[in-house]
C-alpha positions as CSV (number, residue, x, y, z in Angstrom):
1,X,92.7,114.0,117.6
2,X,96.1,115.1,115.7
3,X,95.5,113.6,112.0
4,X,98.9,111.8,112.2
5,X,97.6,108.8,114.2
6,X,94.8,108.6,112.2
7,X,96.9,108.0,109.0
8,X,99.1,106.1,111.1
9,X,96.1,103.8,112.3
10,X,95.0,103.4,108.8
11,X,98.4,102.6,107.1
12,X,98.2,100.0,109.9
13,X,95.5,98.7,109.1
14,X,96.2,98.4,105.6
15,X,99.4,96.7,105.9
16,X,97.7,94.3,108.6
17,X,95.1,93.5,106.0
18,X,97.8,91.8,103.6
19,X,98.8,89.3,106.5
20,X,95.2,87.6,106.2
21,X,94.9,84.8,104.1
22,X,90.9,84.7,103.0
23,X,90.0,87.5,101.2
24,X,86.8,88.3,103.0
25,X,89.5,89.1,106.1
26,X,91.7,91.3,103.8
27,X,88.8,93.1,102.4
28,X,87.2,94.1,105.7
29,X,90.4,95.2,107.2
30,X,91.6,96.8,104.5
31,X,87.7,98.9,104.8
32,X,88.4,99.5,107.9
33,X,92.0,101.3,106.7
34,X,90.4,102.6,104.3
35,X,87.7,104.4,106.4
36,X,90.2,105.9,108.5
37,X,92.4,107.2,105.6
38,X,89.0,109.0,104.5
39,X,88.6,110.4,108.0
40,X,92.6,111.7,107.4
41,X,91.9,112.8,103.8
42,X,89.6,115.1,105.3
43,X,91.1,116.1,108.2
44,X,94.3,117.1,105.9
45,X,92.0,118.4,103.4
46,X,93.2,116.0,100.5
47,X,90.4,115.3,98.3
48,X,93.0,112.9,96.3
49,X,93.0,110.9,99.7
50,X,89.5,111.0,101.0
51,X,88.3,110.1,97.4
52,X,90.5,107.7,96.3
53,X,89.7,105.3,99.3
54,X,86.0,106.3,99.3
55,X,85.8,104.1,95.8
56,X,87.8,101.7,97.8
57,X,85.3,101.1,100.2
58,X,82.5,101.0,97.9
59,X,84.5,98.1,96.0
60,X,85.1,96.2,99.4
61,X,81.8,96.4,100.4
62,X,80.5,95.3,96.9
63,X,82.8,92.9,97.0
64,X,82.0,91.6,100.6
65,X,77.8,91.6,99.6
66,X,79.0,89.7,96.3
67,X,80.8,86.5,98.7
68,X,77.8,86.4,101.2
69,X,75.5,85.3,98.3
């Protein structure tokens, strides 16, 4: 798959996350954008990409576990 659409996916995800109102939406969108920038940070062989939204996911998902409690 040509990396493009994936970092087209994910900036679409992203910018779909900021239309939610609870954050518990935001954050899982935005994980799921995040992912997929991973996926492109790799793919383009960024490491400032892929790492930078690797902590991003580990936020959201501590983040997420913290409003299930």
């Amino acid at each position: 798959m040509n990396s493009e659409i994936i970092g087209v996916l994910a900036s679409l995800f992203v910018l779909t996350s900021f239309a939610f109102n609870k954050e518990k939406y935001i954050r899982s969108v935005n994980f799921i954008g995040a992912g997929l920038f991973c996926v492109y940070g790799v793919m383009i062989n960024s490491f400032s990409v892929w790492f930078l939204n690797m902590i991003l996911m580990i936020i959201h998902i501590q983040k997420l576990h913290r409003m299930r409690k």
